[in-house]
C-alpha positions as CSV (number, residue, x, y, z in Angstrom):
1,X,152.2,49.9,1.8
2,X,153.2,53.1,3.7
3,X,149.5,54.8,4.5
4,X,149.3,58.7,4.8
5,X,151.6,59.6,2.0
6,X,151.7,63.1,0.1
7,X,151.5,63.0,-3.3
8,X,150.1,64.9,-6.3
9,X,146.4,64.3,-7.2
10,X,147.8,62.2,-10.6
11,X,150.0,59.9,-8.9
12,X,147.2,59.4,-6.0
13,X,144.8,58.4,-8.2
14,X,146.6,56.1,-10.3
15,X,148.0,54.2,-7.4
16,X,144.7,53.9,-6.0
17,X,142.1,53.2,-8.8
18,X,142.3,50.3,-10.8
19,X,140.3,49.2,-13.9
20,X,136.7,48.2,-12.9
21,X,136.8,49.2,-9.6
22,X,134.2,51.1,-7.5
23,X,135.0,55.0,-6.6
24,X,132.8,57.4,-4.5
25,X,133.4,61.0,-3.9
26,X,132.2,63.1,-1.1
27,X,128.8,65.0,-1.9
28,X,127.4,68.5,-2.7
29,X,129.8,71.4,-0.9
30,X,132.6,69.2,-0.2
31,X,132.6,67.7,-3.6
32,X,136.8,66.5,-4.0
33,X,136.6,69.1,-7.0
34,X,140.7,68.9,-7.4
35,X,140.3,65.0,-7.7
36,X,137.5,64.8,-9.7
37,X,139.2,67.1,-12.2
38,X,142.4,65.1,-12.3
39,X,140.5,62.0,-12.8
40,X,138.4,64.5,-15.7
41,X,142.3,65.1,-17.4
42,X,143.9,61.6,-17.1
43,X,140.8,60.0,-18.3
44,X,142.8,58.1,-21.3
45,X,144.2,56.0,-18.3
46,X,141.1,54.9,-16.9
47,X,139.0,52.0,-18.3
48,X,135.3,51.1,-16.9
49,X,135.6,52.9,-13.3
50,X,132.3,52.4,-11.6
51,X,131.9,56.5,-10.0
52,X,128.9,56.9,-7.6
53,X,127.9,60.4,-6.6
54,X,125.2,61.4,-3.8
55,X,123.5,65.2,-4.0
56,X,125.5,67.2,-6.5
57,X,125.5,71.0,-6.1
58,X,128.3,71.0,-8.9
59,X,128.7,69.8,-12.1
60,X,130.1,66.0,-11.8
61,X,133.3,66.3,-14.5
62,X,133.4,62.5,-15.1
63,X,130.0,62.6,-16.3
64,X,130.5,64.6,-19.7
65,X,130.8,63.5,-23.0
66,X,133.9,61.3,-24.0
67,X,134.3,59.7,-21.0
68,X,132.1,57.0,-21.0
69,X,134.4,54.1,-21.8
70,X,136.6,55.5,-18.4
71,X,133.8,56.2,-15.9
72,X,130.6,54.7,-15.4
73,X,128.8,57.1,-13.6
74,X,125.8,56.3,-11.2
75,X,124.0,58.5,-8.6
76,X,121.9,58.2,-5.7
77,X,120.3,61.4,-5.4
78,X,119.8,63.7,-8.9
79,X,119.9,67.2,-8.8
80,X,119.9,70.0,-11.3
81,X,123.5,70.0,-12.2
82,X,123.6,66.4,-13.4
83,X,120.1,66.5,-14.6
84,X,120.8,66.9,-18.5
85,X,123.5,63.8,-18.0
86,X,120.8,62.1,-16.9
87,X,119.0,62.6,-19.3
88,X,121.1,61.4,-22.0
89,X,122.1,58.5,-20.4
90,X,125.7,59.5,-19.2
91,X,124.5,58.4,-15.5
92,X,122.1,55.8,-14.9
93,X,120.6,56.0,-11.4
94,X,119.8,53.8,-8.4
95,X,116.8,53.9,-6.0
96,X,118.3,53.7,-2.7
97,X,116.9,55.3,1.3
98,X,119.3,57.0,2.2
99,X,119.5,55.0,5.5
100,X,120.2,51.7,3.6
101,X,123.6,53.4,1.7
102,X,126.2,52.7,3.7
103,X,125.4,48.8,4.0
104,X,124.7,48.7,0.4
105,X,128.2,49.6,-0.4
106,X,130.3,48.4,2.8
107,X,132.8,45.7,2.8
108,X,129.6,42.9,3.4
109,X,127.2,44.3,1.4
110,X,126.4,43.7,-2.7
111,X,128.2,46.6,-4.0
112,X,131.5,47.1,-2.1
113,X,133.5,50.6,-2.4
114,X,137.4,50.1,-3.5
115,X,138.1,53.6,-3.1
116,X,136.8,56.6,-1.6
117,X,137.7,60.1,-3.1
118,X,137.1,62.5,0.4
119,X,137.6,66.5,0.9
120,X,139.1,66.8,4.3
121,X,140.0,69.8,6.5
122,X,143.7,70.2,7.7
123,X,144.6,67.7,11.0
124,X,143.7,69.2,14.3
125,X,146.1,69.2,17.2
126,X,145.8,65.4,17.9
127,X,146.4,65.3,13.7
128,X,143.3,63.9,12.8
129,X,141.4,64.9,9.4
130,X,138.0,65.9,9.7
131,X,135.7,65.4,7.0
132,X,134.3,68.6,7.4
133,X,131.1,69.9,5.7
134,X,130.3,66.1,4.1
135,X,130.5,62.9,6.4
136,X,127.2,61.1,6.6
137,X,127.5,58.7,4.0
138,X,131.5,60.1,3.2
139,X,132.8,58.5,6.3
140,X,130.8,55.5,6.6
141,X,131.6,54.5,3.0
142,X,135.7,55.6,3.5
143,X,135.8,53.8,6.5
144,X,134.6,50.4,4.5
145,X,136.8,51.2,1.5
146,X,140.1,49.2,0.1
147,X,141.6,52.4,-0.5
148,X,141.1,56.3,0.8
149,X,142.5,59.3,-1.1
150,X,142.1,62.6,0.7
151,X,142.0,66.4,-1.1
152,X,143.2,68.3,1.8
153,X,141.4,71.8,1.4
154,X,142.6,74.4,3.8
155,X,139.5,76.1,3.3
156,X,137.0,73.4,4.5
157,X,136.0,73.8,8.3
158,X,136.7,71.4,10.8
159,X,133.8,70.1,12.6
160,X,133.1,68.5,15.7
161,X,132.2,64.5,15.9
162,X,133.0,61.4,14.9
163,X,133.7,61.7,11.6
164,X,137.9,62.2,10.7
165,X,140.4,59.9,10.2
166,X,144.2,60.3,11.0
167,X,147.1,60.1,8.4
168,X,148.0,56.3,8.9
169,X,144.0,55.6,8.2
170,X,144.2,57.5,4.7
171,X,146.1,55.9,2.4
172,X,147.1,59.0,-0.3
173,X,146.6,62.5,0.7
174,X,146.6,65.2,-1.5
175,X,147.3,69.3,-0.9
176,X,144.7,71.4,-2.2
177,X,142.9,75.4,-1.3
178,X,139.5,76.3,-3.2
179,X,136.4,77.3,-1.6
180,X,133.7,74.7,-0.9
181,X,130.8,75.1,-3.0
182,X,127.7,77.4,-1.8
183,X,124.5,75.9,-1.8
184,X,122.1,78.4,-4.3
185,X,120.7,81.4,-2.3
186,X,116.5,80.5,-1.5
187,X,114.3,83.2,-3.0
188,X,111.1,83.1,-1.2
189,X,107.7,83.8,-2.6
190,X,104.4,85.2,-0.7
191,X,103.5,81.8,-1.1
192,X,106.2,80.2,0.4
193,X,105.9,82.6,3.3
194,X,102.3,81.9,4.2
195,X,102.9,77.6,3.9
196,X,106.1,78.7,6.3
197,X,103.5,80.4,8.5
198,X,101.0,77.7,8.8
199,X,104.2,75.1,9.6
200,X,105.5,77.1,11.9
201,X,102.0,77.4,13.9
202,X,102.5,73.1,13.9
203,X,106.1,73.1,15.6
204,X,105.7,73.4,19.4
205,X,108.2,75.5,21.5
206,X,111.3,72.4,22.7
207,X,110.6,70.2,19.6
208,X,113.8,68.8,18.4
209,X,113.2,69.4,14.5
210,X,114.8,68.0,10.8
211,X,114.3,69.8,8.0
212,X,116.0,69.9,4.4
213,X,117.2,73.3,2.1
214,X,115.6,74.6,-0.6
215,X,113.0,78.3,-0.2
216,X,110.3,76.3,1.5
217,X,112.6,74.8,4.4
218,X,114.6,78.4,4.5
219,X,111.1,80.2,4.6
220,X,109.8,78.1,7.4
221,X,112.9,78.5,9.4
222,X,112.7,82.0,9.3
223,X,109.5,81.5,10.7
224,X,111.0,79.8,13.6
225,X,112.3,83.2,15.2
226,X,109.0,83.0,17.8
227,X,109.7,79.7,19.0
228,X,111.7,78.8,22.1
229,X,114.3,76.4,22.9
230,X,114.1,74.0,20.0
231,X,117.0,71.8,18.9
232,X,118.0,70.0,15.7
233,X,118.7,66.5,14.9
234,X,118.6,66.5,10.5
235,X,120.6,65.9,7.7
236,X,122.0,68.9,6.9
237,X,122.4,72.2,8.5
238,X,121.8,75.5,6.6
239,X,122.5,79.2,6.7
240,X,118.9,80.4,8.1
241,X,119.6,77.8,11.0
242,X,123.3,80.3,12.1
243,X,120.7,82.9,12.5
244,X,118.3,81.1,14.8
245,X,121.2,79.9,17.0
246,X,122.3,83.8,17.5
247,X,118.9,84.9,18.1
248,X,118.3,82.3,21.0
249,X,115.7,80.0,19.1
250,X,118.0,77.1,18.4
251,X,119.3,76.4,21.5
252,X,119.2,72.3,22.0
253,X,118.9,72.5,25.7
254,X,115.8,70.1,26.1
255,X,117.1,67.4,23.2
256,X,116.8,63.9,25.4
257,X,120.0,62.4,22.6
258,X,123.1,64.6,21.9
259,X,121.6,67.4,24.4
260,X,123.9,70.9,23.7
261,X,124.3,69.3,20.2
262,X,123.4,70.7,16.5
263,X,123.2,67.2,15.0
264,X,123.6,66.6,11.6
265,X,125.7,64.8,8.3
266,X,125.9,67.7,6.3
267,X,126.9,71.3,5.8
268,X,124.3,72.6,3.2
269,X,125.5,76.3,2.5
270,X,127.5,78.9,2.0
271,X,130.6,81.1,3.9
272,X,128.3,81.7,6.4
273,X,127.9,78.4,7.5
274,X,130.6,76.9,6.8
275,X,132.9,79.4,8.9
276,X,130.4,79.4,11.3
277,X,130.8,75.6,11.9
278,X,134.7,75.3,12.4
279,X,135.7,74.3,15.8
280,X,132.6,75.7,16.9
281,X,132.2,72.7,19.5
282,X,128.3,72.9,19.4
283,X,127.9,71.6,16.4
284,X,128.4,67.5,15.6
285,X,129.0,66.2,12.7
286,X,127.8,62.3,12.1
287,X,127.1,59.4,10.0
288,X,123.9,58.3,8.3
289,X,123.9,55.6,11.2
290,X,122.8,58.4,13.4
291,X,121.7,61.4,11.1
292,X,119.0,59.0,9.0
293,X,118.6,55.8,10.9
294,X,115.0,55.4,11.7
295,X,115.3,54.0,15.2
296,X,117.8,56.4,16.6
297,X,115.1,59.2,15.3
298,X,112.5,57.2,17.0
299,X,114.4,58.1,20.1
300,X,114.3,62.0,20.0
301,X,111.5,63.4,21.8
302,X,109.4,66.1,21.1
303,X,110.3,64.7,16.9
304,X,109.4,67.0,14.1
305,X,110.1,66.3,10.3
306,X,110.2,68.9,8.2
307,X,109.8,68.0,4.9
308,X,108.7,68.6,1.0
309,X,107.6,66.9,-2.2
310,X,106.7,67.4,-5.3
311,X,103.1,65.8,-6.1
312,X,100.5,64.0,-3.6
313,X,97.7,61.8,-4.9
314,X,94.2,62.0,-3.0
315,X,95.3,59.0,-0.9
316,X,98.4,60.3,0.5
317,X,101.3,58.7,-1.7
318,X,103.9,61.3,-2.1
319,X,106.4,61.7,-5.1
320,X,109.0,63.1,-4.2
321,X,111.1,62.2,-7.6
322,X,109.7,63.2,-10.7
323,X,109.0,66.1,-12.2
324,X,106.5,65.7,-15.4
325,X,108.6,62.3,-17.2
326,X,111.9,63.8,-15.7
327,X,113.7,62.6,-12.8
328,X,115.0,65.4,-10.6
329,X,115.3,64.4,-7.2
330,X,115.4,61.0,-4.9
331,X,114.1,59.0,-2.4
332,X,116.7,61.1,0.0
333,X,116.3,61.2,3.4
334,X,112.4,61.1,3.3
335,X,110.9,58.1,4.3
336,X,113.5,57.7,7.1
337,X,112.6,61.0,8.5
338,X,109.2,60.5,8.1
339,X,109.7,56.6,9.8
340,X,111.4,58.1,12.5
341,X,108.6,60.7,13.2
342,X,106.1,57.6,13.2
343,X,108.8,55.7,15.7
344,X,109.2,58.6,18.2
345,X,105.5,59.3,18.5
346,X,106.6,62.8,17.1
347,X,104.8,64.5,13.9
348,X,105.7,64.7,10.3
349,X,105.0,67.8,8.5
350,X,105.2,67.5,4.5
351,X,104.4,70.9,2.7
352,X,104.2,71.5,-0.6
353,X,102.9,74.9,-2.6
354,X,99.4,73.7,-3.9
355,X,100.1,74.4,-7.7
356,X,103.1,74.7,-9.9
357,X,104.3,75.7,-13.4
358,X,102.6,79.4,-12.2
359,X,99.6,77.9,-11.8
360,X,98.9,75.5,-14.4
361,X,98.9,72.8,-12.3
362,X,97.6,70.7,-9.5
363,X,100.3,69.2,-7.0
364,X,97.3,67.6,-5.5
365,X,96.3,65.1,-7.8
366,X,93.3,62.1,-7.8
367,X,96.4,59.8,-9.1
368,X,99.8,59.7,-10.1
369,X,100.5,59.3,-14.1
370,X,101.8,56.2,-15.3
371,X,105.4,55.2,-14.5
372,X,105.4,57.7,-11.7
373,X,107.4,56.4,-8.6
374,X,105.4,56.7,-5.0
375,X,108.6,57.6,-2.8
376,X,106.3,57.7,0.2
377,X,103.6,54.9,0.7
378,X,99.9,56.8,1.2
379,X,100.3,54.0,5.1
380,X,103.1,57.0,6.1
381,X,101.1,60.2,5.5
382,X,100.7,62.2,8.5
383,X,100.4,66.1,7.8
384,X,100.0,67.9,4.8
385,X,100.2,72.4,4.3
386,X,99.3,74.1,1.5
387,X,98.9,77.5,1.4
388,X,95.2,76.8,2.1
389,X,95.5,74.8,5.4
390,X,96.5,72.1,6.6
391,X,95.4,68.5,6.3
392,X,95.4,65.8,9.0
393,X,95.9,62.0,7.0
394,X,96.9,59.6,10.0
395,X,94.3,57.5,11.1
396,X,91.4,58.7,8.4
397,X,89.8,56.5,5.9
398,X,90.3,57.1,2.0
399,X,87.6,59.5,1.8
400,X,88.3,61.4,4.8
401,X,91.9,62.0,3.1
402,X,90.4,63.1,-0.1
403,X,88.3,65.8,1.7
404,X,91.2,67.1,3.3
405,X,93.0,67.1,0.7
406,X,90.7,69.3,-1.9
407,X,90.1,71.2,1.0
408,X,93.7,72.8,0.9
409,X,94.3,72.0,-3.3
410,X,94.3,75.6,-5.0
411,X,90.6,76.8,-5.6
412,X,90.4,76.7,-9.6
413,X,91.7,72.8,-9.2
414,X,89.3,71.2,-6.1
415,X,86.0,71.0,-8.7
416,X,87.7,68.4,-11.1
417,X,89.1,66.4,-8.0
418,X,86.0,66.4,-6.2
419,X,84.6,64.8,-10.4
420,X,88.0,62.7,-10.6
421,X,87.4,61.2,-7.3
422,X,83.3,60.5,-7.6
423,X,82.5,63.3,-5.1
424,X,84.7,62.0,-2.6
425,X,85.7,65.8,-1.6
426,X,82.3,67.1,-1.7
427,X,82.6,68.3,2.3
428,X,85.6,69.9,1.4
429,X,84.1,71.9,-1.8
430,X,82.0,73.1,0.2
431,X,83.9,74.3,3.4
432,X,86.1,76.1,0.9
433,X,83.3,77.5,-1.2
């Protein structure tokens, strides 16, 4: 069959997917939103699709109501768009590292992708496609696929890297213009601020650092502005990051891998970034193989992880999953980042505020409720911030951990965790009055 042919997003689909086959679409700002919706509209044509999505910033249309006997939808990472299918069962969900996708679905592995649904910028001079603002698991999983089918957004950048494909690897391509979609704005609390303080006192000046999005990771970023010459190796880049690159801090001059190099899979923001990343030649798009894979981390010197959950229990499990009986996040990038850290000798940094729900309640806990998942094993813990300190895990015995851990848990909570844990954090109550 002729490969790299031009065709409308109907015909393109129907050629490519076949009853019972396996689809993925590229993830959160480079979601194929002109496929996805003509897949939505021809869904009477369609009979048990297998669709996988990773992190959704948009609304998944094959996921609503009616649909269910076309698409079976399944995610790898949940997020507040798709929560409510979730929730009633329109999208079932799979525990997965991130680092483990793209074997789990390749040509060798136990769930194989037939066709891969991609958003791609217009060809360069040498007429290749770049995937743009979405490649780390986009690529990997296309390049394994039976079948490619390209939206072709003029208004997705073109990024630097590995990751593109030329017409005669893309089997359908399809024309398309619509702006990619933003990541939210972060809104940053006094809170937030002061846990962003106490990280950024942690990074030393030349670290090579990963961090996620969200208003803790854009608060401690902004925090960044007093450090000097650090790089970044992660799995997404975001908009605070543009400003640290113009103000001098990010400048990747002493990274030992990819030296000169933003590293990263995906573009997490809005305009800002995403102009700011086309041709710009000192930013590299890559794969998970490189952006998540433990041992290549384990390679970068001067390694800081950057990241956050949402509970920690007394012995340092972290869930990073659930919130209340709800599941609204994954297992994500964090234990490879964290593994990584551990390989490379560098430090990981989780911070967390030390109450939610305004106050009503502990993110520290003595133990996790039943049924909740641990996404990071209490073996992995290294450093914890609150906005009450910081707590060193690595290395220290059970009760050592609990004292550090009251000792930075929100004031009205740290008297029923030093009772819940039989005193265990009795040094603590008292360093912290």
């Amino acid at each position: 069959m002729e490969k790299g042919k031009w065709l409308n997003p109907r015909e393109a689909l129907r050629r490519a997917i076949t009853p019972g086959c396996r689809i993925f679409f590229s993830m959160a700002s480079a979601q194929p939103q002109t496929l996805l919706q003509a897949l939505a509209d021809d869904y009477p044509y369609y009979q048990n699709v297998e669709v996988l999505n990773v992190y959704p910033v948009a609304d998944n249309p094959l996921s609503k109501p009616g649909l269910e006997s076309s698409f079976r939808c399944v995610s790898l990472q949940n997020g507040a768009p798709i929560v409510a299918d979730w929730k009633e069962g329109r999208i079932d969900f799979i525990p997965a590292r991130y680092s483990d996708i793209p074997a789990i679905y390749s040509p060798g592995g136990p769930s194989p992708i037939d066709v891969a649904l991609i958003q791609v910028a217009p060809p360069d001079g040498r007429g290749r496609f770049s995937l743009g603002a979405s490649a780390s698991l986009a690529y990997p999983l296309a390049r394994g696929a039976r079948k490619i089918v390209a939206e072709v957004n003029d208004q997705a950048p073109r990024t630097s890297g590995p990751c593109s494909f030329a017409a005669d690897e893309i089997d359908f391509l399809v024309e398309t213009s619509h702006p990619l979609f933003p990541f939210p704005d972060v809104k940053i609390s006094a809170v937030e601020k002061r846990i962003a303080e106490i990280v950024a006192s942690l990074v030393p000046d030349h670290s090579t650092i990963e961090i996620g999005v969200g208003n803790l990771p854009g608060a401690i970023l902004q925090q960044l502005e007093g450090k000097k010459e650090l790089g970044i190796h992660s799995g997404m880049l975001s908009d605070p990051m543009v400003d640290l690159v113009q103000k001098g801090v990010i400048t990747n001059r002493k990274k030992n891998l990819f030296p000169g190099k933003l590293v990263a899979g995906e573009l997490f923001g809005s305009e800002k970034l995403f102009r700011f990343a086309h041709e710009n030649q000192s930013i590299e798009i890559h794969p998970a193989e490189i952006t998540h894979n433990p041992r290549v981390l384990g390679t970068l010197q001067n390694f800081v992880a950057i990241n956050t959950t949402i509970e920690i229990d007394l012995g340092g499990q972290m869930n990073g999953e659930f919130l209340g009986e709800n599941q609204v996040s994954s297992i994500g990038g964090l234990f490879d980042f964290v593994e990584g850290a551990f390989f490379s000798g560098g430090k990981s940094i989780t911070a967390l505020t030390a109450t939610a729900g305004r106050g009503k309640f502990s993110r520290l806990v003595s133990s996790f409720k039943k049924g909740t998942p641990v996404t990071l094993p209490r073996y992995m813990a290294d450093t914890v911030v609150t906005e009450f300190g910081v707590a060193e895990l690595k290395n220290k015995t059970l009760r050592q951990r609990a004292e550090a851990l009251i000792a930075i848990a929100h004031p009205d909570f740290r008297e029923r965790l030093i009772e819940e844990t039989g005193g265990k954090g009795e040094k603590g109550k008292r360093r912290n009055g």
